[in-house]
N, C-alpha and C positions, 0 to 999 in steps of 0.2 A: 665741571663745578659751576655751582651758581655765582655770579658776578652782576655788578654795577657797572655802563659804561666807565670807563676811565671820561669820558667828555657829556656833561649831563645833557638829557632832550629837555630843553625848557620851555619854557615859558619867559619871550620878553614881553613884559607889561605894556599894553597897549590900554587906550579909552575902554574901563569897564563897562558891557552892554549893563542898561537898568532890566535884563531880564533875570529870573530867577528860576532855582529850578521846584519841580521837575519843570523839563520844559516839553511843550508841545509839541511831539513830533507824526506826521505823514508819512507812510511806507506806499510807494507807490511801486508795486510789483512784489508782491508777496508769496510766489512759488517762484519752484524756481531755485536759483542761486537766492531770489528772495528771502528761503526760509529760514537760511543761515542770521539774516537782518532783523528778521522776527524774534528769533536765537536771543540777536546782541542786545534788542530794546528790550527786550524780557531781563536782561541781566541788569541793563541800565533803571530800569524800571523798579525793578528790586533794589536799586540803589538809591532810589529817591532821587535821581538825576534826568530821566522823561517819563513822558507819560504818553502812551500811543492813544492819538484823538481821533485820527483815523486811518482808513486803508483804502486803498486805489485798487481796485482788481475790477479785471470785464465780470468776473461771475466770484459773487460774497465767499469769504473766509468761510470756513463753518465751524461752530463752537469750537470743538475741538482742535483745532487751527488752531486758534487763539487765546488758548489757557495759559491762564496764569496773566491774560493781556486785558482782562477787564474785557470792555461791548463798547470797541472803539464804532465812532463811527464809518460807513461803508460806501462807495458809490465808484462807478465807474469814472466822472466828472473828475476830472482834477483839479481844474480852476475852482467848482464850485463845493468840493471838499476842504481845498486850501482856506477859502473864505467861511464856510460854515464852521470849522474848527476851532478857528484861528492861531492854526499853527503857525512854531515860530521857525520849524525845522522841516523839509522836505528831503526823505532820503528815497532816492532813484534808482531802483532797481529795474529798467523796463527794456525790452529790446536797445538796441545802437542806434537804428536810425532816429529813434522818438526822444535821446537825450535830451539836445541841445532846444526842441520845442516846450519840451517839459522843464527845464531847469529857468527857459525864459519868459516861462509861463509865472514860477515861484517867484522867479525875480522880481518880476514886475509888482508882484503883490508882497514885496518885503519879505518873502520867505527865506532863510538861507540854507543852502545847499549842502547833502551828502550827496555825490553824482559818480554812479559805480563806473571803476576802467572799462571798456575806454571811454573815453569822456565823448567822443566823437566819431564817425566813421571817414571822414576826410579832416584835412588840416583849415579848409573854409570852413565847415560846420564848427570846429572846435574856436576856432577864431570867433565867430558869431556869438558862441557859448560864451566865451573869457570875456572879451569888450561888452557884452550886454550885462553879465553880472557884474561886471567893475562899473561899468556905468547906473544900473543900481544902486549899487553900493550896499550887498549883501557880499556874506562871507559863504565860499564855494571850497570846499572839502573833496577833493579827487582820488577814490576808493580803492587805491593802489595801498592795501595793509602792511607788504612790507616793508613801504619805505617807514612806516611807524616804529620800526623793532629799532629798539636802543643799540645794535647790533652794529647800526652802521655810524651812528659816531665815534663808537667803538674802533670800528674799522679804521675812520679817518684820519683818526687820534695815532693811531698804530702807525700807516703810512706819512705822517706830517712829523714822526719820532723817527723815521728813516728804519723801522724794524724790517721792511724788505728790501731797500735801496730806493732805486729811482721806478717809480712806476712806470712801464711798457707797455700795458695792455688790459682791457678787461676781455673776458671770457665768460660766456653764459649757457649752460646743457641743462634741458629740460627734458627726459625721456618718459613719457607718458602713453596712456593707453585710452581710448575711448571706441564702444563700440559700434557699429551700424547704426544703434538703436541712438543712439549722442546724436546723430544727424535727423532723426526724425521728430524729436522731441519739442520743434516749437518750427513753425513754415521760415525762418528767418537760419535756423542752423544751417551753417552748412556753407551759406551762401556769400558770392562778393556783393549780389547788388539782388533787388527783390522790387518787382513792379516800377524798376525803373531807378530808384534807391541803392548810395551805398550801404553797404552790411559790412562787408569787409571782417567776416568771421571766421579769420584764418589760426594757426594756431601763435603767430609769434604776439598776434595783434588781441587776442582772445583768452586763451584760457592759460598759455605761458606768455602773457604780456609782463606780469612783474619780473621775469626773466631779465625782462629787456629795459625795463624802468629801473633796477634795482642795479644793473649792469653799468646803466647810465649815468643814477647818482654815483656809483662810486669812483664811476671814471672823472666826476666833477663838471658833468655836459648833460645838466636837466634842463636847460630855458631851448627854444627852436633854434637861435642866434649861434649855439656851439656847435650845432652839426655842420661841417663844411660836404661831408660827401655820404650817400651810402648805397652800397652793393650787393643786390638780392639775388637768395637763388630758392622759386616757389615751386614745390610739386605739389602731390596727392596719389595716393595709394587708393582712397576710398572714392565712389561716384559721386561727389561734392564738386562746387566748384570755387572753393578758396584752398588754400594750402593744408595741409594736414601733415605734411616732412619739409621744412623749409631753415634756411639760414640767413642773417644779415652781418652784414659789418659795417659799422661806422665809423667813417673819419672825423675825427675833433679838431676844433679851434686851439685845446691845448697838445695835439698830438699823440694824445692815449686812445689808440683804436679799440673800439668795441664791438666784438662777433659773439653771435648769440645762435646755437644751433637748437632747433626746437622737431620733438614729433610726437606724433598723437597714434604711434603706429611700433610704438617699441617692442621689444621680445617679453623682457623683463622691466616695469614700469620700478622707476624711483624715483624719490626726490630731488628736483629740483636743486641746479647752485650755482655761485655765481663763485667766478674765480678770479684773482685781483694778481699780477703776476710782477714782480717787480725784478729787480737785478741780481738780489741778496734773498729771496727764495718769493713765498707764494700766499697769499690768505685764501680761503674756500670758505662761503658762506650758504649755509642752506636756510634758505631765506625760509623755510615753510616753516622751519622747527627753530630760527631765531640761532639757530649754533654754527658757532666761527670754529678753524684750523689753521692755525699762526704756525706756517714751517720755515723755519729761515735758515741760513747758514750758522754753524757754531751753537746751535740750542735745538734740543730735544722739541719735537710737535705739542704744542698747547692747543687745548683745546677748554672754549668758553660755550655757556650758553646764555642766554639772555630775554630779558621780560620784551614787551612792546606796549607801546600807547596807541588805545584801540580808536581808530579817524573820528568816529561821532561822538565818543569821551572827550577825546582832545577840541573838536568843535564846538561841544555845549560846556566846555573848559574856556574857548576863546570867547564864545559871546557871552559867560556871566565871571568871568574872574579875570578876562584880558590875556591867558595864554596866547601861544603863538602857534599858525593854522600850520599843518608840518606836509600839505599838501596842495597847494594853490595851483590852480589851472596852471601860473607860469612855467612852475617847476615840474609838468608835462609837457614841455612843447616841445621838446630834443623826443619824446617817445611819438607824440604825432606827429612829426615828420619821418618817423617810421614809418608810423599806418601810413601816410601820402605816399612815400617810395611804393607800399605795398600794393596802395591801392592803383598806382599810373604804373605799376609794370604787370606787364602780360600776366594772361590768365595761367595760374598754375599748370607747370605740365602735367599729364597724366604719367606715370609711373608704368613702365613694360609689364605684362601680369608676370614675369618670370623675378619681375624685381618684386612683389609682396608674394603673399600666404596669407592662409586664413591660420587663426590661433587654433590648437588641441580645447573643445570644451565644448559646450554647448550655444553661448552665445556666438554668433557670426564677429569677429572682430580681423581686422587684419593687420598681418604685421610687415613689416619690413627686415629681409633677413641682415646681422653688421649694424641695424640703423645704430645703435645703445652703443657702440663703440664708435662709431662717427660724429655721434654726438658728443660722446666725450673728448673724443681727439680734436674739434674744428674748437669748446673752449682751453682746449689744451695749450694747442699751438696758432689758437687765434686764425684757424683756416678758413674757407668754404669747403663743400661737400665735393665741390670738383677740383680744386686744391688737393682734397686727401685723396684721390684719385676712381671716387665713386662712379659705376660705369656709369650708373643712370641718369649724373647730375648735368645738367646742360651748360653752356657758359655764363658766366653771371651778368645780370642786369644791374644798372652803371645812374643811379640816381645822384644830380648837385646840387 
């Protein structure tokens, strides 16, 4: 059924910016996971809330790209796009390592920020990012979409009424599929570190990062200060060199561990979820599709679904009517100290060829035979992969 959080996502009024809309925005990386952004400003734009002035790509959109987006302006330059524009908005779509030089690049020039996860590929570079745009004093939008779904105050509202008891743990299973071809699609895939550079383009830190930020809001351990401890364990199946079947667990300041198993190497690819585990039964939130499963003791399984407020809606929301930004650098710091653990512990192991396969088909992809039930099991019972007794898993690396 369609529902209303029980806890509204608002807006508390803050100093109205004198901008108005549409407002000017900058797409700088526009293929890609890009073209989903093109997507969003095409809808916003129909909405009389931006107007795309220009675009940042090494080689121009081409018409068709760009329908329905007007003859935004083009140029490789970002600094000198930002000022020819004079956009008010820069949204960051560009490899990991070029975030935090591109975000304080906008900064400096009064631009404020959409800056896609991760915000950073170390916990130094993400540091540099946060204090330079607070020291700005521009507002910085961190492109983690599902912490936007009304879902999770929803959530909060539910565990703060004691509908599962006392919370114990969060849980997080990501089974996903990506093929050979996923790794060749840009020199930066694939990789921890690139001419010297981190990348850190693993899957817990990458493409199932909301996994692990989404885990985190609802264990109530999103600033860097909550994490007291956390325990990796990185493989790879494919010839990359970041993780592609990996797992974490974090220890909290409030005591609610959070283990998040992630792989890019499944049988069967599904969505995404995060699972909230309390005394008096369980919540399960699949973050992609915005839908909860409230099973508790004494009451039949309820199941809700729910809208979400899209980041760059809600951020040309806070600079011209004073909403409140629902993603600020801070409330990532507990997930970059992720990436940090990820990135100071050893290099992913390789995987025995006897632990993958290749999939039935025609694309090259590989799987790992069990991975889709030890993914399930490790947010189940909040394990590692060597906890549930997986031969291949090694012993875990011990991050504080």
């Amino acid at each position: 059924m369609n529902t209303t959080p029980t806890t509204a996502l608002t807006a508390t009024p803050t100093a109205t910016s004198s901008l108005v809309t549409p407002v000017p925005v900058v797409l700088a990386g526009a293929r890609g996971h890009g073209h989903w952004h093109l997507a969003n400003i095409r809808r916003l734009q129909d909405k009389g809330l931006v107007r795309l002035a220009g675009v940042c790509e090494l080689t121009p959109l081409a018409d068709e790209e760009l329908d329905g987006l007007g003859t935004p302006e083009q140029s490789a330059d970002f600094g000198a796009l930002l000022d020819s524009t004079g956009a008010a908005i820069a949204v960051i779509c560009t490899p990991i390592p070029t975030h935090t030089d591109l975000a304080l690049i906008a900064a400096a020039k009064g631009v404020h920020l959409l800056l896609e996860k991760p915000p950073a590929p170390s916990y130094a570079e993400f540091r540099r990012m946060a204090d330079g745009v607070e020291a700005a004093g521009v507002a910085c939008q961190i492109g983690f979409q599902s912490l936007g779904s009304h879902a999770l105050p929803a959530i909060r509202e539910l565990i703060s009424e004691g509908a599962i008891g006392t919370v114990t743990g969060v849980g997080g299973a990501g089974a996903w599929a990506r093929d050979e071809a996923y790794y060749r699609r840009a020199p930066w895939a694939g990789k921890r570190r690139l001419n010297g550079v981190d990348v850190i383009d693993g899957a817990l830190t990458n493409p199932l990062a909301h996994a692990v930020a989404t885990g985190l809001a609802l264990a109530g351990s999103t600033r860097a200060e909550d994490v007291t401890g956390i325990e990796t364990e990185l493989l790879r199946a494919n010839d990359i060199e970041s993780d592609d079947t990996s797992c974490v667990r974090v220890s909290t300041a409030n005591g609610v561990p959070v283990t998040v198993a992630a792989t890019l190497c499944a049988e069967h690819p599904d969505d995404p979820y995060v699972l909230v585990h309390g005394t008096s039964g369980r919540i399960t939130f699949w973050y992609k599709q915005d839908r909860v499963l409230l099973q508790r003791s004494g009451h039949g399984p309820e199941e809700y679904e729910y809208d979400r407020t899209d980041l760059l809606e809600n951020l040309v929301d806070h600079l011209t009517e004073g909403a409140e930004l629902l993603v600020v650098p801070d409330v990532t710091g507990a997930f970059m100290r992720v990436v940090e653990a990820i990135r100071q512990a050893p290099d992913p192991a390789e995987l025995p060829s006897e632990a993958w396969e290749f999939a039935p088909g025609g694309t090259p992809r590989r799987v790992v035979p069990g991975i889709d039930g030890l993914v399930a099991a490790a947010a189940d019972t909040l394990s590692l992969y060597s906890e549930l007794g997986a031969s291949w898993a090694l012993p875990k690396e011990v991050s504080t």
